[in-house]
C-alpha positions as CSV (number, residue, x, y, z in Angstrom):
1,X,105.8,112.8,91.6
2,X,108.9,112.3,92.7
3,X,110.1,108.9,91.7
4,X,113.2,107.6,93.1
5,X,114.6,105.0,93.9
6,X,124.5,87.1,94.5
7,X,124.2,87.6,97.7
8,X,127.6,85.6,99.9
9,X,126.2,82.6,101.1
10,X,124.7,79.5,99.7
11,X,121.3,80.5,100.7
12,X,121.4,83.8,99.8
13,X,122.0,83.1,96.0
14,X,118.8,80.4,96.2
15,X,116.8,83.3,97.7
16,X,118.1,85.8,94.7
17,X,117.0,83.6,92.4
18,X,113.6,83.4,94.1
19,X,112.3,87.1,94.6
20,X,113.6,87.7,90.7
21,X,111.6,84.5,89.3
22,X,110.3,86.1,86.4
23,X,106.4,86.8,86.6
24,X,103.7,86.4,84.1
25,X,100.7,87.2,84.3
26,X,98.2,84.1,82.3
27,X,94.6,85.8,83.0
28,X,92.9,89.0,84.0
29,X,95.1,90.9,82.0
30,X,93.8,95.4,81.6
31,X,95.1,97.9,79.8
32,X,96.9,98.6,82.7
33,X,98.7,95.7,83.7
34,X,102.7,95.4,83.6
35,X,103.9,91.9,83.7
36,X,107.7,90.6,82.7
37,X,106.6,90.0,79.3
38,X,106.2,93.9,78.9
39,X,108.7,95.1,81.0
40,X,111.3,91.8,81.8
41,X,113.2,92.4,85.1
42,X,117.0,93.5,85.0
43,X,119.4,90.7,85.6
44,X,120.3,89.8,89.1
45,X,123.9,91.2,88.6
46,X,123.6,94.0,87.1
47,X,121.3,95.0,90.4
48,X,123.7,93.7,92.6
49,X,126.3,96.4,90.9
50,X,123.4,99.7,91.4
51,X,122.7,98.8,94.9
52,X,126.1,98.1,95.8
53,X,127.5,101.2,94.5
54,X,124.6,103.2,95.7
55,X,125.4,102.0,99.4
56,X,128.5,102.7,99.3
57,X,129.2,105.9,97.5
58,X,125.7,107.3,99.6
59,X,128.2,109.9,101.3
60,X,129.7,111.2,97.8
61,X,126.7,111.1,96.5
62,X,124.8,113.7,99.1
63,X,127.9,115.8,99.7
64,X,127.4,116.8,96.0
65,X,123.5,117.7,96.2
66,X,123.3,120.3,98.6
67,X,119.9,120.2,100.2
68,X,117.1,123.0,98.8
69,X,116.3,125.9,101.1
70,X,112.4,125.3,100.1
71,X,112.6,122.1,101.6
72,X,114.6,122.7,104.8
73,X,112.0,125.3,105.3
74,X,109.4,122.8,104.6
75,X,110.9,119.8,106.8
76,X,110.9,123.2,109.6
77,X,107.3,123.4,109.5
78,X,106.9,119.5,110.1
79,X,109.2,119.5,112.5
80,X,107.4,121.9,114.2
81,X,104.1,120.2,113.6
82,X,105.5,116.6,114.7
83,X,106.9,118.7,118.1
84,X,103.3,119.8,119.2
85,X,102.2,116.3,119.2
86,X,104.8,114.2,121.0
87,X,103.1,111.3,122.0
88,X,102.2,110.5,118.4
89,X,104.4,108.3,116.0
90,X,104.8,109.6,112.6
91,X,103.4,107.9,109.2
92,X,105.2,109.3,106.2
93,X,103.3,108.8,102.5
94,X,106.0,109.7,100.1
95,X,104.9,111.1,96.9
96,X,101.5,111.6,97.8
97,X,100.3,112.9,94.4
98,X,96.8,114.1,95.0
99,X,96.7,113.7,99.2
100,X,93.7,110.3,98.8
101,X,96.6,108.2,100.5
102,X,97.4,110.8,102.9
103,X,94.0,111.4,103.7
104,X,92.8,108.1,104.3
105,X,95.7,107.2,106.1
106,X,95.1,110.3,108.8
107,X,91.3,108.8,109.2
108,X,92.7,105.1,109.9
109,X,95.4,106.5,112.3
110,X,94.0,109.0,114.2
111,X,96.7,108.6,116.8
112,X,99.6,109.2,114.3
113,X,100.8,112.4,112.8
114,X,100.3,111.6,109.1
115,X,102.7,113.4,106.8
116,X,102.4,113.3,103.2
117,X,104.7,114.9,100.8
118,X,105.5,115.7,97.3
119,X,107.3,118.2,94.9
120,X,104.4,119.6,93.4
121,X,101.2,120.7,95.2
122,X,99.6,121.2,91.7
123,X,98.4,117.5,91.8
124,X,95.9,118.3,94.8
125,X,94.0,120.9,92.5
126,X,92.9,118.7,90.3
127,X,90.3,117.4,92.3
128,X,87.6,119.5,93.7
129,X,87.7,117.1,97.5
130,X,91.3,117.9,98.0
131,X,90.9,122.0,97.2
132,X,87.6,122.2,99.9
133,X,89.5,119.8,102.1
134,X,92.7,121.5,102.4
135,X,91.6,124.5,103.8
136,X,95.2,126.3,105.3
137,X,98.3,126.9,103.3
138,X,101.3,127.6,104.6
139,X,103.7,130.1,102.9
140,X,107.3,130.9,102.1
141,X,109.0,133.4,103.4
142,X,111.0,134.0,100.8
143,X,108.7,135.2,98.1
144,X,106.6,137.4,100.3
145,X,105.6,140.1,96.8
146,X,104.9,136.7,94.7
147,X,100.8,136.2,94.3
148,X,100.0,133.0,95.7
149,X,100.7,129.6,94.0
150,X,102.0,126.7,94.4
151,X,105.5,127.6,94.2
152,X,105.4,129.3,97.4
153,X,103.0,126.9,99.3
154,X,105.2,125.1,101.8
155,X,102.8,122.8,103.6
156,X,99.1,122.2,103.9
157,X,96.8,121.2,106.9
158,X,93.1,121.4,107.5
159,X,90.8,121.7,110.7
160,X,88.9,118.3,110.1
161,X,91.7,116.4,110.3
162,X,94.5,117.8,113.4
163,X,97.1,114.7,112.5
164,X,97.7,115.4,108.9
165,X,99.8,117.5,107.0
166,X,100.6,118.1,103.7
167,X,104.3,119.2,102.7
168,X,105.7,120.5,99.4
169,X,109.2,119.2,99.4
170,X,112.2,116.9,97.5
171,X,111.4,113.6,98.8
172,X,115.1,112.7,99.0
173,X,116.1,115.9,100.6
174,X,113.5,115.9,103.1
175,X,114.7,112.5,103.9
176,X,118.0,113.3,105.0
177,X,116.7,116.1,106.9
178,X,114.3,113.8,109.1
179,X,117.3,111.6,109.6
180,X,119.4,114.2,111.0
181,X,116.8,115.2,113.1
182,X,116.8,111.6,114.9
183,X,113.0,110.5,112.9
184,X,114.2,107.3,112.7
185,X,112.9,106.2,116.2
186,X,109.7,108.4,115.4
187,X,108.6,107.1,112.3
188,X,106.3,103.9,112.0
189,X,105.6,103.4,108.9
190,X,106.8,104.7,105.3
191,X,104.0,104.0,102.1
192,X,105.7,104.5,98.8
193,X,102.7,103.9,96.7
194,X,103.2,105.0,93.3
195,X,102.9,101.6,91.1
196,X,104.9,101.8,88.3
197,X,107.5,104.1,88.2
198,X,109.4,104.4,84.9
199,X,108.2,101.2,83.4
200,X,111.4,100.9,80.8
201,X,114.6,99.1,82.0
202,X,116.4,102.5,80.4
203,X,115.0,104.4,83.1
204,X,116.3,101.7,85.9
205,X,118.1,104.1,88.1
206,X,114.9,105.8,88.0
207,X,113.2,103.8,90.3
208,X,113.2,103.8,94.3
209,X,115.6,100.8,94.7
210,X,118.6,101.5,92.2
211,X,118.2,105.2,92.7
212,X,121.3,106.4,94.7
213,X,119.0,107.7,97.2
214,X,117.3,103.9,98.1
215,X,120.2,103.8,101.2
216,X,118.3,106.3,102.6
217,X,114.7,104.7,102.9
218,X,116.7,102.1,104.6
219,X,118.3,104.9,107.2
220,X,115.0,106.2,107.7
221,X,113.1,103.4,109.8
222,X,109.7,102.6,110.1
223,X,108.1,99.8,108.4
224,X,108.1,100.0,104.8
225,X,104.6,99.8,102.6
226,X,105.3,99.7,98.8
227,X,102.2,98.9,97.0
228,X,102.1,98.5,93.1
229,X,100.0,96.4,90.0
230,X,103.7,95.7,88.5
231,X,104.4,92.6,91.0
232,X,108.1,92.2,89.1
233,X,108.9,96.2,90.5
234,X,107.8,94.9,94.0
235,X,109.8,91.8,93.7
236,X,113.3,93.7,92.5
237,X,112.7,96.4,95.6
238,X,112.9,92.9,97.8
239,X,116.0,92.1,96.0
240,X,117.9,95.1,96.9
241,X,117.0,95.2,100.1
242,X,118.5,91.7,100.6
243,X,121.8,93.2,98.3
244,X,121.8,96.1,100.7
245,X,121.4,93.8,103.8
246,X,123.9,90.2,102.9
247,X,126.3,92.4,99.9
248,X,127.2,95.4,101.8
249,X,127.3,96.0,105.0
250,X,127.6,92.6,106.0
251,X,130.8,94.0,107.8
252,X,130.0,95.9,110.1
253,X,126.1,95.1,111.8
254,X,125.9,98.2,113.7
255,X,125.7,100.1,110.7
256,X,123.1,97.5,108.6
257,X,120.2,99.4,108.5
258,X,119.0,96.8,105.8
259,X,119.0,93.7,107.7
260,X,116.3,94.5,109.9
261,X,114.0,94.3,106.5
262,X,115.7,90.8,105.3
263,X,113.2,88.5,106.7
264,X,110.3,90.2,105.3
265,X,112.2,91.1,102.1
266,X,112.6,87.2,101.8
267,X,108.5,87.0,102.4
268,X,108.4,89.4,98.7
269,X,105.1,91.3,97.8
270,X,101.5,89.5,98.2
271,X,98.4,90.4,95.8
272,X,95.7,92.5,97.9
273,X,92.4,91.2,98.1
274,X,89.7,93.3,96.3
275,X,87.9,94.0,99.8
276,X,91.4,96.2,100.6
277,X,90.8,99.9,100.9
278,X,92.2,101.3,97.5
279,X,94.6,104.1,99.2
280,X,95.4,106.2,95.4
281,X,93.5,106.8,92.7
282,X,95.4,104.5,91.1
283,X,95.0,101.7,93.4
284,X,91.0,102.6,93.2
285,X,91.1,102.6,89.3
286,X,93.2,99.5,89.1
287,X,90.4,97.6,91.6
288,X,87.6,99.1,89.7
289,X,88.5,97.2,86.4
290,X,89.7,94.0,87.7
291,X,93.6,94.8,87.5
292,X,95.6,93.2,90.4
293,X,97.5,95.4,93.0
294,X,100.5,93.8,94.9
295,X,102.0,94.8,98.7
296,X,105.4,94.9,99.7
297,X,105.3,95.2,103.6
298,X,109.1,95.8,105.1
299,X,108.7,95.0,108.5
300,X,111.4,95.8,111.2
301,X,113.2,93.1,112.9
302,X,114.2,94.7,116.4
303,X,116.1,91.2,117.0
C-alpha cells in the first residue's frame, strides 16, 4: 500500500491545541491498539513547518517526479470507464489493499462509479473471494511477450458488479492526473482507509498529511473518509488541514482548496459504533476483538 501523506488568529491557536490534545487510551486496550503513549503526536510546530512547506513548494515538488507511463495508462482506462457512465459521480478508495473496501463500497453505491486503486495488485490474490470475484484484467500494452502477472495488469473489473473498477497505479500520480482531467467536480467522496500508516514519529513524512503530496487530496475534492484505530493519526490529519486552510493560503481564497474542509476538520475524528460495517480487513479484525476504530469525515463546505 501506498502510504502517503499556530494557526493566525486567536481562535485558531485554541482550536490547535484541541485537535492535538494528546489521547490515551484507559480501557479496552488489544494487541492492536496505538494510543499517544505508544506513539506520542509530533509537536504542533513542527507540523505547522511540513504542511506549510509542502503547500507551498507542491509545484517544485511535482515538476521533479515526472508521472509513470503505467499509471497514465492506467488513469486512461478509468477515464474511459468513468466516460461510459456520465451520470454517475465517482467514489475513489485509495490504497485499496485487498479490494473488501472497494467492493463493499460498489454494493452500497450502486449509483456511483467506485474506483479503487493501489500499486500492487498482489494484495487481491491473497484471498480466494477477490481472485473468483475479479473476473477481467486488463493489460499493458507495453509488455505484450511478458506472461501474465501482476506487473502488467493495469486495471480490474468484474460482470457482477458494472460500477467498480479496480486500478493498479501510484496513488499520488494518479492523483494529479484526475485533477488535470477536471475530477474534481466528479468525485464525491475520497476513503483513505489504511489505519496506521508508519506508526514511528521517524517515519512522519511518511504519512498522508505531512507527505508533500497531502496538497493534493485537498485539490482533488470530494468529501474525505479517513478511518483508523490510531485516533491521535486522525486527529493530526485534522490539524493539517486547518494549517493548510488558516497558514497558507489564507491569501488568496480562490485558491484555498483547504478551507472548504475547516469546519469539519474542527469537528476531528468520532469512534464508530460496533454495528458499523467494517469496510477492510483491518477494520473487521479490529471490531472482531474489541479494538476501537475512529472516522475522520472531511465534508465540503460549498459556502
Amino acid at each position: 500500500r501506498l502510504s502517503s501523506t499556530d494557526c493566525g488568529s486567536e481562535s485558531s491557536g485554541d482550536v490547535s491545541s484541541t485537535i492535538m490534545e494528546p489521547n490515551l487510551v484507559t480501557g479496552n486496550r488489544t494487541r492492536y491498539t496505538i494510543d499517544d503513549s505508544t506513539c506520542p503526536p509530533v509537536e504542533y510546530d513542527v507540523l505547522k513547518k511540513i504542511v506549510s512547506k509542502h503547500c507551498t513548494s507542491l509545484s517544485a515538488y511535482l515538476s521533479n517526479r515526472p508521472i509513470a507511463e503505467h499509471t497514465r495508462e492506467a488513469f486512461h482506462i478509468a477515464k474511459e470507464f468513468v466516460e461510459s457512465r456520465p451520470q454517475s459521480k465517482i467514489i475513489l478508495d485509495s490504497g485499496c489493499g485487498t479490494g473488501r473496501s472497494t467492493l463493499l463500497l460498489s454494493e452500497m453505491n450502486p449509483d456511483h462509479v467506485v474506483i479503487g486503486i493501489d500499486r500492487s495488485l498482489a494484495r487481491l490474490n491473497r484471498n480466494a473471494v477477490y481472485r473468483t470475484t475479479f473476473q477481467e484484467r486488463i493489460e499493458s500494452d507495453c509488455n505484450n511477450d511478458a506472461a501474465l502477472s501482476d506487473e502488467n495488469v493495469l486495471a480490474i473489473t468484474t460482470p457482477d458488479r458494472p460500477n467498480l473498477l479496480i486500478i493498479r497505479a501510484e496513488l499520488s500520480n494518479f492523483w494529479r492526473c484526475a485533477i488535470d482531467s477536471g475530477w474534481s467536480a466528479l468525485i464525491h467522496k475520497h476513503y483513505l482507509l489504511y489505519p496506521n500508516p508508519y506508526p514511528k514519529n521517524s517515519r512522519l513524512k511518511s504519512r498522508w498529511h505531512a507527505h508533500p503530496s497531502f496538497p493534493l487530496i485537498l485539490q482533488l475534492g470530494g468529501d474525505v473518509v479517513v478511518r483508523s484505530n490510531w485516533e491521535g493519526y486522525l486527529n493530526q490529519f485534522a490539524s493539517a488541514v486547518l494549517i493548510a486552510s488558516d497558514e497558507v493560503w489564507s491569501s488568496d481564497d480562490d485558491k484555498n482548496v483547504a478551507r472548504k474542509y475547516s469546519a469539519s476538520a474542527l469537528n476531528g475524528p468520532k469512534k464508530l459504533e460496533c454495528n458499523e460495517i467494517p469496510l477492510t480487513n483491518f477494520e473487521k479484525k479490529y471490531f472482531d476483538c474489541g479494538e476501537r476504530v475512529y472516522e475522520l469525515i472531511l465534508q465540503q463546505d460549498e459556502h
